[in-house]
N, C-alpha and C positions, 0 to 999 in steps of 0.2 A: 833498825833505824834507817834503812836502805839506804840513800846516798847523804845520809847527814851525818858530819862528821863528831860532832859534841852536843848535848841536849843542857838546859836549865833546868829550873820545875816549871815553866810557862813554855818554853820556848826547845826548837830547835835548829841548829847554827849548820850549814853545807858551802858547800863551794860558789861563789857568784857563777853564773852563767849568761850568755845572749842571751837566753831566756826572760831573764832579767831585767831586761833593756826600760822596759815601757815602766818598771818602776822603780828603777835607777835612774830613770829620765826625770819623774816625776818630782821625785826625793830633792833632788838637786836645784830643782824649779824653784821650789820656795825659799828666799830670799833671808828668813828666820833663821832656816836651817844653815844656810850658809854662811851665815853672818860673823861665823869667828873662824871659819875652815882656807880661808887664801883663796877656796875654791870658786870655779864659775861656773855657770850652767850649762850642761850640754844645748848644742843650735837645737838640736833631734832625737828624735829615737836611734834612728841609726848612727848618729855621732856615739849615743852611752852603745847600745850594740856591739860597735866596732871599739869601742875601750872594754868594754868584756871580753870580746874576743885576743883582744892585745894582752890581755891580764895575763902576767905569768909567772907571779908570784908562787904559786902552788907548784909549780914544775921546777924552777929554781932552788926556791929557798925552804920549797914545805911547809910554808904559811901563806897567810893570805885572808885578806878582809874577808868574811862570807856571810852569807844571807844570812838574817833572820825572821824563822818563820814561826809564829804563833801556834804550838800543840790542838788547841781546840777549833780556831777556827781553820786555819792552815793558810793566814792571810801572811802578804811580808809586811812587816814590818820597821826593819831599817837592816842595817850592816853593824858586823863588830867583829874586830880579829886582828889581828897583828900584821905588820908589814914590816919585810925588812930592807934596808939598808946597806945596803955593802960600802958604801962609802965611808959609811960612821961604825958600821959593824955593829948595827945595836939592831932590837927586834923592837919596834914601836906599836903600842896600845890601839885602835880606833874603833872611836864608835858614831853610829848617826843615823838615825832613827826621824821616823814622820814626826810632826809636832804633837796629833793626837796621842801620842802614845810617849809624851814627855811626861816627865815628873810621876810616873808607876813603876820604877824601880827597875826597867828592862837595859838599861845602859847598866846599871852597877849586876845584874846576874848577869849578864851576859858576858860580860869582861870578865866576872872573877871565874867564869867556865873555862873562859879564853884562858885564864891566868894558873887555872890547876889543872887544866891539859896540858901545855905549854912547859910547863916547871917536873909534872907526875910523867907525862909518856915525853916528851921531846927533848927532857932533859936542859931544857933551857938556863941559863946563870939568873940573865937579868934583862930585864921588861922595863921599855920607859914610858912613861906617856907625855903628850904635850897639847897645852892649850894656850891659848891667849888668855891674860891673865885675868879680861872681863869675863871670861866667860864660868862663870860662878858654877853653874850646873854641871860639867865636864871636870873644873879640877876637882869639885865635891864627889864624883865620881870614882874621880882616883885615888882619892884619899878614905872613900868608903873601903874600895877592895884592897887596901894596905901599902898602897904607896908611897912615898914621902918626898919631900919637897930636895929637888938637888938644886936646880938655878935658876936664874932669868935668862933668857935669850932672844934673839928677835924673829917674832913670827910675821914676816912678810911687812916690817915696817909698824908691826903694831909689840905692845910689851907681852911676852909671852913666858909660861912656865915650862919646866922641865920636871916632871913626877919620875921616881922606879921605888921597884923592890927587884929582891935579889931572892936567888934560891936559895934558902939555907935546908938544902938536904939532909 
């Protein structure tokens, strides 16, 4: 698998890199895509670049959002991996993907690869995910790969969920 770290049946998932940049820029451009994430668009290329570079998730905590890259054609496709938190001390779900490649099932493989790497080799407890509560395709998501519903909370001013599952080893 050279430098990818977990595969799907479609797909396989590696580390983000600068490399990145021109379609982490892109990603983010679309307005659709960002429409439940808090998030705003990078100015540049070089603005997403220099946040790949900043990324230091993987050095830290040994996780970390990471590409996904399409087995056959070997195009990216979007992001999905965990990020963690030290301030909540919890290891959080994320995925986000181009819109062409919405509603084909690559959000829920891709997460539950996330979710039996995470739990089989990293020994992880417990995975949460979080969506704003419009956004129907993401908490469906998480309740595909077996999560269940914990709370409401507020994501950035709008009504949002809280999903986990737990390791039961």
């Amino acid at each position: 698998m050279n430098d990818y770290i977990l595969q799907s049946k479609r797909t396989l998932l590696r580390h983000l890199t600068p490399k990145d940049a021109e379609h982490f820029y892109n990603l983010n451009l679309d307005s659709e895509v960002l429409k439940y994430t808090g998030d705003q668009p990078f100015k540049n290329i070089d603005a997403a670049k220099e946040f790949l570079k900043q990324y230091d998730q993987y050095k830290k905590y040994g996780v970390g959002r990471m590409a996904v890259i399409d087995k056959e054609t070997h195009k990216f496709l979007g992001w999905c991996g965990l990020k963690y938190s030290p301030d909540l001390d919890e290891y959080d779900l994320g995925f986000r993907f181009f819109k062409k490649y919405w509603n084909k099932g690559y959000a829920t493989e891709t997460s539950q690869a996330c979710i039996d790497f995470c739990f089989q080799e990293l020994q992880l407890n417990r995975i949460v995910g979080r969506a704003m509560i419009d956004n129907v395709a993401s908490v469906r998501v998480l309740q595909k790969i077996g999560m269940t519903y914990s709370k409401e909370f507020d994501f950035d001013g709008h009504k949002g969920v809280i999903y986990s599952i737990t390791n039961y080893r």
